[in-house]
Gaussian input, Z-matrix of N, CA and C with variables (Angstrom, degrees):
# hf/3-21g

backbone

0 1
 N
 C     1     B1
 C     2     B2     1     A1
 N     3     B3     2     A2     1     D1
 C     4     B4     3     A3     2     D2
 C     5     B5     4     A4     3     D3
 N     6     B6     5     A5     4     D4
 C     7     B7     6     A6     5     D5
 C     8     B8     7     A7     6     D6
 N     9     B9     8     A8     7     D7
 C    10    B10     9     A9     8     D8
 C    11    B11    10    A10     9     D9
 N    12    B12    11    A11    10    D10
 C    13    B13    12    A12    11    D11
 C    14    B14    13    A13    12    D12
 N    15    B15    14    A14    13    D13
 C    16    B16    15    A15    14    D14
 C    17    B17    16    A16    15    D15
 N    18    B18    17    A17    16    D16
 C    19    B19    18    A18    17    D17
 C    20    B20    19    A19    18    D18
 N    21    B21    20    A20    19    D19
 C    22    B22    21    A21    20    D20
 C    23    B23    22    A22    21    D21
 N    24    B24    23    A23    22    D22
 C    25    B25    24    A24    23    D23
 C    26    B26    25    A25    24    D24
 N    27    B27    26    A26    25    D25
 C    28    B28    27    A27    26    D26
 C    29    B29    28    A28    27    D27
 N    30    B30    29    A29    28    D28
 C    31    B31    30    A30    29    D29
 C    32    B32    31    A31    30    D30
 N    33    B33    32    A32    31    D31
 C    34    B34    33    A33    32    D32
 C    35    B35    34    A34    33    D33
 N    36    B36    35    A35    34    D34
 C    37    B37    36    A36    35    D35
 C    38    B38    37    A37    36    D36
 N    39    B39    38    A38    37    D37
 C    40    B40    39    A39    38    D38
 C    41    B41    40    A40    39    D39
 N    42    B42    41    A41    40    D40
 C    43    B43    42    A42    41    D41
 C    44    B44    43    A43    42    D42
 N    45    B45    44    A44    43    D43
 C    46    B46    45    A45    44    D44
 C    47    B47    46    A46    45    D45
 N    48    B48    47    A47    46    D46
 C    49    B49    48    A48    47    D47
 C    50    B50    49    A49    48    D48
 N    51    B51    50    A50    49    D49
 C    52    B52    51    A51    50    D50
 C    53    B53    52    A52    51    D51
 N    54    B54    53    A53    52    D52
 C    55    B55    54    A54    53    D53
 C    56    B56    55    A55    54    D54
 N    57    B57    56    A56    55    D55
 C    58    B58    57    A57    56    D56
 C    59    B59    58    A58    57    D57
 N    60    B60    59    A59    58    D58
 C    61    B61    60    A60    59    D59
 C    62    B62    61    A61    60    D60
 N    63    B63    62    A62    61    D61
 C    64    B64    63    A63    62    D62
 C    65    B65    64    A64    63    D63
 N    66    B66    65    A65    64    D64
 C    67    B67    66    A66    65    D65
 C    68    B68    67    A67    66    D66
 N    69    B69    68    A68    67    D67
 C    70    B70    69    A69    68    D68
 C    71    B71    70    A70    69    D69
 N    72    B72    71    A71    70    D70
 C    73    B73    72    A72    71    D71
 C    74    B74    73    A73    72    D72
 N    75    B75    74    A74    73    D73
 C    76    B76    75    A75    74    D74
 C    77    B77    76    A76    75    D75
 N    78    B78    77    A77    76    D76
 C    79    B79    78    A78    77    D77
 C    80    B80    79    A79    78    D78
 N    81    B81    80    A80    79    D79
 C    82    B82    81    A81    80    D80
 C    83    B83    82    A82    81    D81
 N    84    B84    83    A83    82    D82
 C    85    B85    84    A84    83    D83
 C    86    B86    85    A85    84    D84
 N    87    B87    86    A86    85    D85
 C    88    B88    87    A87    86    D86
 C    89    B89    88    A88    87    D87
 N    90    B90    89    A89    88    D88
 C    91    B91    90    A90    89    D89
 C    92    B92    91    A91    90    D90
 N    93    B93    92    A92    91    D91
 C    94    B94    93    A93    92    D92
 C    95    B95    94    A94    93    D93
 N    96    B96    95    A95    94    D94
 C    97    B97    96    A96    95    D95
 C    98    B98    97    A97    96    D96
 N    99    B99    98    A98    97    D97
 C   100   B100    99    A99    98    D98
 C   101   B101   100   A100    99    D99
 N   102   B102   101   A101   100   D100
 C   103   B103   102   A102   101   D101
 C   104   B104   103   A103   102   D102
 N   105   B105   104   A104   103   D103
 C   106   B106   105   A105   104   D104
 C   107   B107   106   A106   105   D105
 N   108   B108   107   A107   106   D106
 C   109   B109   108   A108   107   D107
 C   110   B110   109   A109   108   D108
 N   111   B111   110   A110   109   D109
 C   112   B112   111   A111   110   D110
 C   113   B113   112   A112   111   D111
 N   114   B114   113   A113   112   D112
 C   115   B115   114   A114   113   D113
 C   116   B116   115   A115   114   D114
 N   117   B117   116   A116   115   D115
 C   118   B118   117   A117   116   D116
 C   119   B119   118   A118   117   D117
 N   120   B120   119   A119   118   D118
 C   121   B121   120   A120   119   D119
 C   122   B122   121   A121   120   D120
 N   123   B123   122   A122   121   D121
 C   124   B124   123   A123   122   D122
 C   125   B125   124   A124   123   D123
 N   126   B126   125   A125   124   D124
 C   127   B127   126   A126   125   D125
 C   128   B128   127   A127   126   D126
 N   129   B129   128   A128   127   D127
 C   130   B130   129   A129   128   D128
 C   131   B131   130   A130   129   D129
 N   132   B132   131   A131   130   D130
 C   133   B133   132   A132   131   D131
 C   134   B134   133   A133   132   D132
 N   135   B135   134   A134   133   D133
 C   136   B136   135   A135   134   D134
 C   137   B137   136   A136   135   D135
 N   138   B138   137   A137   136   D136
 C   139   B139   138   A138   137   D137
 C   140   B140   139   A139   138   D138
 N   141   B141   140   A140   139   D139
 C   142   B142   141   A141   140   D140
 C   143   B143   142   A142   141   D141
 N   144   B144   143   A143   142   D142
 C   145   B145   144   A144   143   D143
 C   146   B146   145   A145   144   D144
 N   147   B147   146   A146   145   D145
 C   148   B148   147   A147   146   D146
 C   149   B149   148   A148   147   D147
 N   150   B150   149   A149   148   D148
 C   151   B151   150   A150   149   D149
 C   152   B152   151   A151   150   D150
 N   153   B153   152   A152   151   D151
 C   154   B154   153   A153   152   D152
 C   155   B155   154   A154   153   D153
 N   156   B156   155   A155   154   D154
 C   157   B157   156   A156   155   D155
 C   158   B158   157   A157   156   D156
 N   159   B159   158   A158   157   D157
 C   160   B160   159   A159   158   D158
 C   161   B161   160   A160   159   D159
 N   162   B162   161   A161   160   D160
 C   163   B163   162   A162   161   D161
 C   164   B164   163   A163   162   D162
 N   165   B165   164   A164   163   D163
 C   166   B166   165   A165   164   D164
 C   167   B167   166   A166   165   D165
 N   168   B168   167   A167   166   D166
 C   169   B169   168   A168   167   D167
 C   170   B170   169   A169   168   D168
 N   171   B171   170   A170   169   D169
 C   172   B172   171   A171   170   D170
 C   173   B173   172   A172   171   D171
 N   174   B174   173   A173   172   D172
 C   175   B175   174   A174   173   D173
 C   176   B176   175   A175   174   D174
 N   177   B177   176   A176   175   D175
 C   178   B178   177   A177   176   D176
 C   179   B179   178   A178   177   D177
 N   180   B180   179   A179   178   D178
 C   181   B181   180   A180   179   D179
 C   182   B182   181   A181   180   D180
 N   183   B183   182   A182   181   D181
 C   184   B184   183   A183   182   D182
 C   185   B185   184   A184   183   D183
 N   186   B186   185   A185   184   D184
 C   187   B187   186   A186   185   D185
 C   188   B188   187   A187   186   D186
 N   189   B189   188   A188   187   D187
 C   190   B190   189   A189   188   D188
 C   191   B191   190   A190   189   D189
 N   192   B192   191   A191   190   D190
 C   193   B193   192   A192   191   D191
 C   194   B194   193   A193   192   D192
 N   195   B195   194   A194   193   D193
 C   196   B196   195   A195   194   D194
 C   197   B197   196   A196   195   D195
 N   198   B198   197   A197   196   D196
 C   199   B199   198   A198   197   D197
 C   200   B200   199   A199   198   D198
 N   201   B201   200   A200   199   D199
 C   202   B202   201   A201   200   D200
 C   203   B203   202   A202   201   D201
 N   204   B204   203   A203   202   D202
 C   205   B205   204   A204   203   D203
 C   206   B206   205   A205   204   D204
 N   207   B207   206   A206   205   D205
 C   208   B208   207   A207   206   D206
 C   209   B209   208   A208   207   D207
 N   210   B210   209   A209   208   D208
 C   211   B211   210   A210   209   D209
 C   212   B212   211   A211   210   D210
 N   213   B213   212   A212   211   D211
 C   214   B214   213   A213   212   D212
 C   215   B215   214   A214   213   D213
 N   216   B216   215   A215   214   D214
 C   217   B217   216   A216   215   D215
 C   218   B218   217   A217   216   D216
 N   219   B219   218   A218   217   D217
 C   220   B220   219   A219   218   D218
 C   221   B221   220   A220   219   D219
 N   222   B222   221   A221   220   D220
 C   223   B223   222   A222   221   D221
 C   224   B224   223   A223   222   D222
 N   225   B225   224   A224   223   D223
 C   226   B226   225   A225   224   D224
 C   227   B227   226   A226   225   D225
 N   228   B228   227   A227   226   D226
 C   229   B229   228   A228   227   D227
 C   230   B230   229   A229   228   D228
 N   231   B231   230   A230   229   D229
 C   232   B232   231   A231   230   D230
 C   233   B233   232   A232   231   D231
 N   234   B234   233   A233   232   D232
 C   235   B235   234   A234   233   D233
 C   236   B236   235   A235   234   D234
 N   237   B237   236   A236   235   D235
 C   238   B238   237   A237   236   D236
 C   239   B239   238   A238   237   D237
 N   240   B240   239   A239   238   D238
 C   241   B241   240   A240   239   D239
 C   242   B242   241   A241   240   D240
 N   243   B243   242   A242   241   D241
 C   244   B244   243   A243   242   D242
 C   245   B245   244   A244   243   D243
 N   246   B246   245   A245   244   D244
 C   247   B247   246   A246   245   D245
 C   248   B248   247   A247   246   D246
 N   249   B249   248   A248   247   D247
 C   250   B250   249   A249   248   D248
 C   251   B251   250   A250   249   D249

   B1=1.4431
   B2=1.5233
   B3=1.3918
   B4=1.4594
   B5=1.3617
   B6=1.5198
   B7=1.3710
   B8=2.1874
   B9=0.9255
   B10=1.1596
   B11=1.4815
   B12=0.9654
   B13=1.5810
   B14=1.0639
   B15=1.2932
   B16=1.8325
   B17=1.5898
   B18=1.4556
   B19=0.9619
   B20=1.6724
   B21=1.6418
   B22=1.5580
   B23=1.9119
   B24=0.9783
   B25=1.5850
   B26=1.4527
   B27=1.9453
   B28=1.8066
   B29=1.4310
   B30=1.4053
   B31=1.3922
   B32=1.6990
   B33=1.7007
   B34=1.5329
   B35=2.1813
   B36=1.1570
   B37=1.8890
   B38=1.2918
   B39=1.4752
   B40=1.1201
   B41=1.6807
   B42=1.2117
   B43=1.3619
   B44=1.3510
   B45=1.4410
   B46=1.6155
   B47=1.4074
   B48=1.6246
   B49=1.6669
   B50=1.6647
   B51=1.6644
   B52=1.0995
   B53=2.0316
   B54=1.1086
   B55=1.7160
   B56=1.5556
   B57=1.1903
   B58=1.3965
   B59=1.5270
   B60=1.2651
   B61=1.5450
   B62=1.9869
   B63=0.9616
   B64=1.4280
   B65=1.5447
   B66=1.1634
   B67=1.5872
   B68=1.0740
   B69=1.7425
   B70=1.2628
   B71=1.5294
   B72=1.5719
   B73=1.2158
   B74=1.9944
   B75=1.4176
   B76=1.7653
   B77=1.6870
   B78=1.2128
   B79=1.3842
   B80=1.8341
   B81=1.0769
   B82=1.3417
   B83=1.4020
   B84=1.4237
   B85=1.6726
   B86=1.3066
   B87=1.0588
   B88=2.0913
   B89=1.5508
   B90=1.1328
   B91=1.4808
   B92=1.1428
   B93=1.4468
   B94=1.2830
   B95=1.7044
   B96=1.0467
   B97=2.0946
   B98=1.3442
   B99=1.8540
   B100=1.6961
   B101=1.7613
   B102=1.6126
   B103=1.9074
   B104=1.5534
   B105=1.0712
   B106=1.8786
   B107=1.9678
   B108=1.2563
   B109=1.3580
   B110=1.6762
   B111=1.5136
   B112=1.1790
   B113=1.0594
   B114=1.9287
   B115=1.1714
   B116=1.0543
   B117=1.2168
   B118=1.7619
   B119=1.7279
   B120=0.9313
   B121=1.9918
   B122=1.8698
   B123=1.4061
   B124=2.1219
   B125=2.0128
   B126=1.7786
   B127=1.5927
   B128=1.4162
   B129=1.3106
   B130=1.5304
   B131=1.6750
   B132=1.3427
   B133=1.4453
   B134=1.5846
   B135=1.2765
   B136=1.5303
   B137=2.3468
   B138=1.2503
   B139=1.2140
   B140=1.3220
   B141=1.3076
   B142=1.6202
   B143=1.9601
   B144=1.6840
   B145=1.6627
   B146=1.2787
   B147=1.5502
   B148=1.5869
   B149=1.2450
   B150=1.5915
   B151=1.5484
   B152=1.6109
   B153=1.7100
   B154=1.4362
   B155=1.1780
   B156=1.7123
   B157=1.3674
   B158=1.5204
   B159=1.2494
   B160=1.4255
   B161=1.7794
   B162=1.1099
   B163=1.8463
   B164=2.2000
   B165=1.2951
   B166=0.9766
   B167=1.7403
   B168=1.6177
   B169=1.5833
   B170=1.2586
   B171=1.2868
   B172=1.6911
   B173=1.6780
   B174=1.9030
   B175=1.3302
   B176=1.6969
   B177=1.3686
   B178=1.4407
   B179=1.5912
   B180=1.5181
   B181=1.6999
   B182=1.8455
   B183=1.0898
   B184=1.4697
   B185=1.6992
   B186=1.6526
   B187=1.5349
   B188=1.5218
   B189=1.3165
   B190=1.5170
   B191=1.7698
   B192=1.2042
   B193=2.0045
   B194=1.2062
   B195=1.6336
   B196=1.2766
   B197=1.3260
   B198=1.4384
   B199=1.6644
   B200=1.2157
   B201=1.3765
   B202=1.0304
   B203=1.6277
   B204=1.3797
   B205=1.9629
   B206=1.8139
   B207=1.4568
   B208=1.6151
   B209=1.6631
   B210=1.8722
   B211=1.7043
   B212=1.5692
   B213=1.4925
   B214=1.3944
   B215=1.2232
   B216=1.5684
   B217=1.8206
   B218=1.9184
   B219=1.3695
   B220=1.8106
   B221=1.6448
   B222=1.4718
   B223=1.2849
   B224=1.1471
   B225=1.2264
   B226=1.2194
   B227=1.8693
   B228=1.3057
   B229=1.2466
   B230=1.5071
   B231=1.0268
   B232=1.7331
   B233=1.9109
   B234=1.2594
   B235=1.2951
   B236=1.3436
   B237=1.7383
   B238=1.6047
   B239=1.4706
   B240=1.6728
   B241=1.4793
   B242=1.4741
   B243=1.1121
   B244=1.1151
   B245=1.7408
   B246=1.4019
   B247=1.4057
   B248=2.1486
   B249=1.1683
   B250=1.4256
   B251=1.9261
   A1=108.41
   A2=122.56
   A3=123.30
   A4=123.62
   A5=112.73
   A6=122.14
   A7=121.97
   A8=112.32
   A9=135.01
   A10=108.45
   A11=164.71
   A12=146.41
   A13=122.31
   A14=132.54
   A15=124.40
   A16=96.69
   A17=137.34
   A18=129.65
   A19=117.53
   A20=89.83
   A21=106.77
   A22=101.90
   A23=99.21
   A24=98.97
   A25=135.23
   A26=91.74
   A27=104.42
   A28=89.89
   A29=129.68
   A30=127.87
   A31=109.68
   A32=97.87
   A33=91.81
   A34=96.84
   A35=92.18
   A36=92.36
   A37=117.38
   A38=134.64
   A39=161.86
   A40=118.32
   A41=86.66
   A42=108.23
   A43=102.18
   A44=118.42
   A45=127.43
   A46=124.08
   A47=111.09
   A48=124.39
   A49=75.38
   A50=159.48
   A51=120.49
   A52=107.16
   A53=95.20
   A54=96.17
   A55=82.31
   A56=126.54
   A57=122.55
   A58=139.19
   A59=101.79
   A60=148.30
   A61=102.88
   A62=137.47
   A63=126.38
   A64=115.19
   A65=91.34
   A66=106.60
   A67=106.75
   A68=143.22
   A69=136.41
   A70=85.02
   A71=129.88
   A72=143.74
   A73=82.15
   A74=118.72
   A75=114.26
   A76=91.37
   A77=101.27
   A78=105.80
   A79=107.94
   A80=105.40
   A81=112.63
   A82=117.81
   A83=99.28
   A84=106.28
   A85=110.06
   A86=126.06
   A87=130.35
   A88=77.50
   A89=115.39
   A90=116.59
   A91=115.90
   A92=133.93
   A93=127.80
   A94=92.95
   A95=97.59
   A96=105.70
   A97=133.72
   A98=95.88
   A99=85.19
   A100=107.76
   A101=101.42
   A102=97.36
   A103=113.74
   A104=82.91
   A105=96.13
   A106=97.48
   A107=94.78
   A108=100.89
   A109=105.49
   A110=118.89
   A111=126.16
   A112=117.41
   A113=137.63
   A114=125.56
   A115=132.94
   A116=140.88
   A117=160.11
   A118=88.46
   A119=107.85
   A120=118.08
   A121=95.54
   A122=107.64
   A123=96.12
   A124=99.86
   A125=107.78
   A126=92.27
   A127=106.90
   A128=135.72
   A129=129.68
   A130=111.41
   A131=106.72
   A132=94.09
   A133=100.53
   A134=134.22
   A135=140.73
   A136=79.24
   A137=107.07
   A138=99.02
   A139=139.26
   A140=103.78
   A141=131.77
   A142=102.08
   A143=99.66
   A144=94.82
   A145=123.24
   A146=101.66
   A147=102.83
   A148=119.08
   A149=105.80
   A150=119.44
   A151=108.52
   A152=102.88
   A153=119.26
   A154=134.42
   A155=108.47
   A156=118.04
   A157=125.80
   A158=125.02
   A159=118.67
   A160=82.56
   A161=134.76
   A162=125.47
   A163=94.73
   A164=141.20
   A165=119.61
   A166=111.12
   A167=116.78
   A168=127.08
   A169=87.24
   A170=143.15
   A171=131.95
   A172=80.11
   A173=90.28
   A174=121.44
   A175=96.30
   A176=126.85
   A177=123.05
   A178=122.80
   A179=96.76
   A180=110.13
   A181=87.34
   A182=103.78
   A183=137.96
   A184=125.26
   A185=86.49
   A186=92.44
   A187=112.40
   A188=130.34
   A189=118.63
   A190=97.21
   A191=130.42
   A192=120.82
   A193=85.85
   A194=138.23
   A195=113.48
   A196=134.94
   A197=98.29
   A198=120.50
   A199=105.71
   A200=121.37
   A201=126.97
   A202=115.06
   A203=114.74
   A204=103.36
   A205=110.14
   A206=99.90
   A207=92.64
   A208=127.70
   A209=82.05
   A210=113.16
   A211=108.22
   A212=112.31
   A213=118.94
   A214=122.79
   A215=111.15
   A216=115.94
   A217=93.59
   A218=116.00
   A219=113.83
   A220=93.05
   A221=118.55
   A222=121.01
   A223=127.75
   A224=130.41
   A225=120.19
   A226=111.29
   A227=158.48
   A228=135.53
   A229=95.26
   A230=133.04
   A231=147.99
   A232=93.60
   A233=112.00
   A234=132.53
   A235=111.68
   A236=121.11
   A237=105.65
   A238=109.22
   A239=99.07
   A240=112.06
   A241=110.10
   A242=147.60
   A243=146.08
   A244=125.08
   A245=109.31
   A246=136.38
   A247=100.72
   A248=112.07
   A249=120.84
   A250=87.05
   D1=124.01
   D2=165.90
   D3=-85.15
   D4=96.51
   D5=-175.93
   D6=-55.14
   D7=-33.74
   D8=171.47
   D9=-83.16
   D10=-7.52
   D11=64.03
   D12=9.67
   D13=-49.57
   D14=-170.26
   D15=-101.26
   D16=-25.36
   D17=151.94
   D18=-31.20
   D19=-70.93
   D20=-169.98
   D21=-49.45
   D22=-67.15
   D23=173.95
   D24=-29.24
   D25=-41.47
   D26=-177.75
   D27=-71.03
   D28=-55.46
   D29=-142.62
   D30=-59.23
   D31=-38.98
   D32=-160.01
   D33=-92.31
   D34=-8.39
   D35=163.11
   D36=-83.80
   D37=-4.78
   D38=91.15
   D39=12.74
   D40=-73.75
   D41=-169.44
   D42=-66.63
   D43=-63.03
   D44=178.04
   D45=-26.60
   D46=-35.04
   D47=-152.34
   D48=-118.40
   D49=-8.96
   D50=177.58
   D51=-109.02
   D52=153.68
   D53=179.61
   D54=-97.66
   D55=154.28
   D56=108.08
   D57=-135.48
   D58=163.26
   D59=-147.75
   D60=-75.27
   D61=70.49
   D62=161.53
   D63=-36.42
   D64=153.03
   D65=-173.78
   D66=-87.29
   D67=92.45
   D68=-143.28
   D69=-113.76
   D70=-170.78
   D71=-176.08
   D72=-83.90
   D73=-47.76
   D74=-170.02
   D75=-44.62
   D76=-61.28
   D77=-150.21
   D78=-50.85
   D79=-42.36
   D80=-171.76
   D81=-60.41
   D82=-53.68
   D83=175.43
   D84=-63.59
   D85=-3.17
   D86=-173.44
   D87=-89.57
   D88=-68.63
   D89=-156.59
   D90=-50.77
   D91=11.96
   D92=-160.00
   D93=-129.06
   D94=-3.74
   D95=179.01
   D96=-132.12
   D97=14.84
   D98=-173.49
   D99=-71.65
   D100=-177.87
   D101=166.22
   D102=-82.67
   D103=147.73
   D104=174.03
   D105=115.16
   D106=-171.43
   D107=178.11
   D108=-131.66
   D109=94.03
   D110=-174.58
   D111=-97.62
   D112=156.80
   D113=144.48
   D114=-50.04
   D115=177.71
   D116=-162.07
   D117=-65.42
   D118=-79.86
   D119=-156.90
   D120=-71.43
   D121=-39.89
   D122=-172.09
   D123=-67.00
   D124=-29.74
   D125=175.34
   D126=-84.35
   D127=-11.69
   D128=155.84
   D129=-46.84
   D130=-64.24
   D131=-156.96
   D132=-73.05
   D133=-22.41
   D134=-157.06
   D135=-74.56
   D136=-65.11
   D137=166.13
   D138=-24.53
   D139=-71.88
   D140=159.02
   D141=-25.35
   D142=-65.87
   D143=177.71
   D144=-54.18
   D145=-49.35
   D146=-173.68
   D147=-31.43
   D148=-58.27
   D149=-155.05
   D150=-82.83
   D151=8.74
   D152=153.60
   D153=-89.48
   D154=-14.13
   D155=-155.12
   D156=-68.87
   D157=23.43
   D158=178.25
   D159=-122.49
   D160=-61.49
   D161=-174.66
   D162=-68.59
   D163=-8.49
   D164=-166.13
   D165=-90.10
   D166=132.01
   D167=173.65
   D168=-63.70
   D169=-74.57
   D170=-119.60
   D171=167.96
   D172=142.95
   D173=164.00
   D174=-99.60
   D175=114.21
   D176=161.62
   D177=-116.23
   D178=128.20
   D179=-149.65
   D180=-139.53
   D181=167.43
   D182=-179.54
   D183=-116.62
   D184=-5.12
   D185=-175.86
   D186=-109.75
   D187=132.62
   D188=-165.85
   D189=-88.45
   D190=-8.76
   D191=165.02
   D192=-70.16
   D193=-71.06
   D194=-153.39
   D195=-64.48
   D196=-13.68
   D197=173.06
   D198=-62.91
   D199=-86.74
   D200=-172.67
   D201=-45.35
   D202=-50.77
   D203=173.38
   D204=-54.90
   D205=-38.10
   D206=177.74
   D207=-31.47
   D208=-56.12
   D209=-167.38
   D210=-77.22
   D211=-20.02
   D212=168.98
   D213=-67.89
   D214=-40.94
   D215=-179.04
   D216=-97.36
   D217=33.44
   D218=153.76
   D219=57.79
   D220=59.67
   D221=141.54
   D222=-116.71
   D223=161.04
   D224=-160.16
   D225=-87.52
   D226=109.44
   D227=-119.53
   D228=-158.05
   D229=120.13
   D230=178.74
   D231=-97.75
   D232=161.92
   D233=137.67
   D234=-149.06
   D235=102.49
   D236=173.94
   D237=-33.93
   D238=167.39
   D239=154.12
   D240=49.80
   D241=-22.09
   D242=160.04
   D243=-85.01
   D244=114.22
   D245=-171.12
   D246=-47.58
   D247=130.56
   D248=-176.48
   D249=-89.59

């Protein structure tokens, strides 16, 4: 089995399923107002989604502030393994 092959494969199927989001002047100024009380980069990306939110599946995070502000400004928001 060639491991570095199925890497290469995961990464760019990977790649296929993620958008990303530039840090535009929109994005920034969003980030400075979602609800909740977030760090610098979790109100970036919650930003980042917003200004996705009509093409966005799911914001998926590990952090329960960003969850919950996600699910507060009506996005749709996963955290594996972590209890709702």
């Amino acid at each position: 089995m060639d491991t570095p092959a199925l890497g290469t494969e995961a990464m760019e199927d990977l790649d296929a399923r993620i958008t990303e989001v530039l840090l535009t002047r929109e994005v920034r100024d969003a980030a400075a107002v979602p609800a909740g009380r977030l760090g610098t980069l979790d109100a970036i990306h919650v930003a980042g989604a917003l200004s996705l939110r009509d093409d966005l599946t799911a914001l998926v995070t590990h952090d329960r502030g960003m969850l919950k502000t996600a699910r507060a400004e009506g996005l749709s928001a996963h955290a594996p393994g972590m209890a709702d």
